[in-house]
N, C-alpha and C positions, 0 to 999 in steps of 0.2 A: 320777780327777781329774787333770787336767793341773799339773805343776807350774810353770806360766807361774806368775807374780805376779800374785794375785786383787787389780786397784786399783779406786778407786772411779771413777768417771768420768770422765775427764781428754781433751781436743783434739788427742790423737795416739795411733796406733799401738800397741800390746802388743806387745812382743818376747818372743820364742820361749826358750827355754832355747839354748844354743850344746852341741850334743849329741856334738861330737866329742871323744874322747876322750884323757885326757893320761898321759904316760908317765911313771912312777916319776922316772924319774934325772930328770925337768921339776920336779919339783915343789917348790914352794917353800912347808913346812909353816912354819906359826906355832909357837917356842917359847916364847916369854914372854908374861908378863899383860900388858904396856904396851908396845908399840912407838912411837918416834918420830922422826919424821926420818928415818925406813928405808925403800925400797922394799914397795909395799901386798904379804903375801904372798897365792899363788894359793888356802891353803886356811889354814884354824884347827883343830884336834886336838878333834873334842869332846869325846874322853874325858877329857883332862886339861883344858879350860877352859869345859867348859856349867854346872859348878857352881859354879866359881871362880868366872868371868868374866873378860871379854879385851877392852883397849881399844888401837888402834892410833891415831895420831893421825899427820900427815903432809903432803906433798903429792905427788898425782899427775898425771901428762900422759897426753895422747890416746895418743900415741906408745905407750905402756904397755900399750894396753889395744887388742887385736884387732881388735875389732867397730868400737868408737869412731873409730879412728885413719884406716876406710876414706871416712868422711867428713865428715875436716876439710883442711884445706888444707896444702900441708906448709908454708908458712911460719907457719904456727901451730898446730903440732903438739907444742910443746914446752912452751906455754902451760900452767903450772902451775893446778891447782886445790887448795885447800885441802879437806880430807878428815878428819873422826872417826869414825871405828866403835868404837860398843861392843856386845859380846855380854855378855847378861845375863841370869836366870831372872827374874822378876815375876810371885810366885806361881807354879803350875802352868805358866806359860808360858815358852817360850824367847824371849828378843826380841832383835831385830840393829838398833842405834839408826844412823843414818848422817846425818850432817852435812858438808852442802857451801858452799862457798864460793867463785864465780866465774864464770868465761866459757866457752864451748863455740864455736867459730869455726868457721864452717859457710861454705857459697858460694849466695849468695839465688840461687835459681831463678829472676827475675826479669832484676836486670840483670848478674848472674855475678861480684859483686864479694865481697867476704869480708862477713860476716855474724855478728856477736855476740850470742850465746845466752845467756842470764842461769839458770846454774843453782843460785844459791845457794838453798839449803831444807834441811829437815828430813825425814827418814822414816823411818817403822817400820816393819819387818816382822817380824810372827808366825811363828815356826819352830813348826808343831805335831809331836807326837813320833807322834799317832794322828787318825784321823779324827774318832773320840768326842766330840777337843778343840775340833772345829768350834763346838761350843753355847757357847763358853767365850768368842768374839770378837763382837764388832759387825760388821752388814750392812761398815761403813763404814770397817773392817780391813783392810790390806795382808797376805795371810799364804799361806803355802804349807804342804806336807807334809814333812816331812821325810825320809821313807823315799824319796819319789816324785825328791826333788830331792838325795839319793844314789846313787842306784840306777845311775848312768852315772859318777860318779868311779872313784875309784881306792884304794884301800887300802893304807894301809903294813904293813912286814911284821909287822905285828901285829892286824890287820886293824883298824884304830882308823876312825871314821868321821870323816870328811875333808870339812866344810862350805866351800863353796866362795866366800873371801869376794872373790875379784876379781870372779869372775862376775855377781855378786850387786850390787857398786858398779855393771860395766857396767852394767847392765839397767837401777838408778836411772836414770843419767844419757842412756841414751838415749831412757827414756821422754819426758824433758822436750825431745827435739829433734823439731820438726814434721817430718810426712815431706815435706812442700816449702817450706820456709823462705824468708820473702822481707820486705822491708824495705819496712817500713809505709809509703814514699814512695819511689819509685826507678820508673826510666823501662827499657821493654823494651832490651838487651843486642841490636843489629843485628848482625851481621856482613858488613861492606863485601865486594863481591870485584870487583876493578878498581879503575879510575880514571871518578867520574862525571864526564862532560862538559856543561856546561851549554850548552843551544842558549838562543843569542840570540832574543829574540820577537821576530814578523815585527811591523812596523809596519803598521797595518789601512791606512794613508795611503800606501804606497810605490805601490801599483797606479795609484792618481788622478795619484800626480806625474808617473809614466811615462807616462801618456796625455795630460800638460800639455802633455811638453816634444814632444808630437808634431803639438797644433794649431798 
């Protein structure tokens, strides 16, 4: 099974897991139960917080985030979103809760002006620990494997498993960007090249005057 994000239906695109790999001295581990007002970090420790629980709350910018940042414009790259994650057990299940609140500024493929994206929403995803745990969710669950969706991190030196929670907000919020974004009224983007000259229209009458002034 691929660890893409099993979502229910939705008017864009699935994005792929980001498969390149990060380097120890990059990484920015979670150590506390609560973060806020700090920079989203790149991973959560689950051996110290899948039982506790771990909630970050914050804002972040495109700029921040790899994938996102390639297309948005840069004078609205810095555009904050509001952002909660919480990791939590619920029952037998791992869940990653994520709340957003805000704008994604995009360039409408139509007439190539800036473009506002509305991604305020809610969502859940299913960490399972085994495949077993499939019978345990709804057809109509966001959820992935957990082995499948470690298996390319990184390990600290204590080999702790390393839930990758930036990766995991990207892929949220790029779900909700259409792959051709365009503004529900807006006129095709021409691009001029010269100077257009208008010709004068011929008067249909100028021929009969010349042969007036010849009788």
């Amino acid at each position: 099974m691929s660890d893409i994000i099993l979502k229910k239906e939705r008017s864009m695109t699935k994005y792929t897991k980001d498969t390149k790999s990060t380097n120890l001295t990059d990484l920015n581990v979670s150590n506390n139960t609560e973060k806020s007002a700090q920079q989203l970090p790149n991973h959560v420790n689950l051996e110290k917080w899948e039982d506790a629980g771990y909630v970050w709350s914050g804002s972040i910018t495109p700029r921040l985030l790899k994938r996102l940042v390639d297309i948005v414009p840069e004078d609205y790259q810095d555009k904050p979103i509001d952002l909660r994650c919480e990791l939590k057990k619920q029952g037998q299940l791992l869940t990653l809760e994520m709340q957003f609140t805000g704008d994604i500024w995009v360039t409408c493929q139509r007439c190539l002006n800036p473009l506002n994206i509305d991604v305020t929403h809610d969502a859940q995803l299913i960490l399972l620990q085994r495949e077993e745990q499939e019978s345990l969710v709804d057809e109509s669950d966001d959820y992935l494997l957990l082995e499948e969706l470690l298996a390319d991190q990184p390990e600290n030196k204590k080999g702790d498993r390393l839930l990758p929670l930036k990766k995991l907000v990207e892929d949220e919020l790029l779900l909700d960007v259409p792959l051709s974004a365009k503004h529900d009224d807006c006129e095709m983007a021409v691009e001029q090249v010269g100077e257009i000259i208008e010709e004068e229209a011929e008067n249909p009458f100028a021929a009969l005057e010349a042969l007036k002034g010849k009788l």
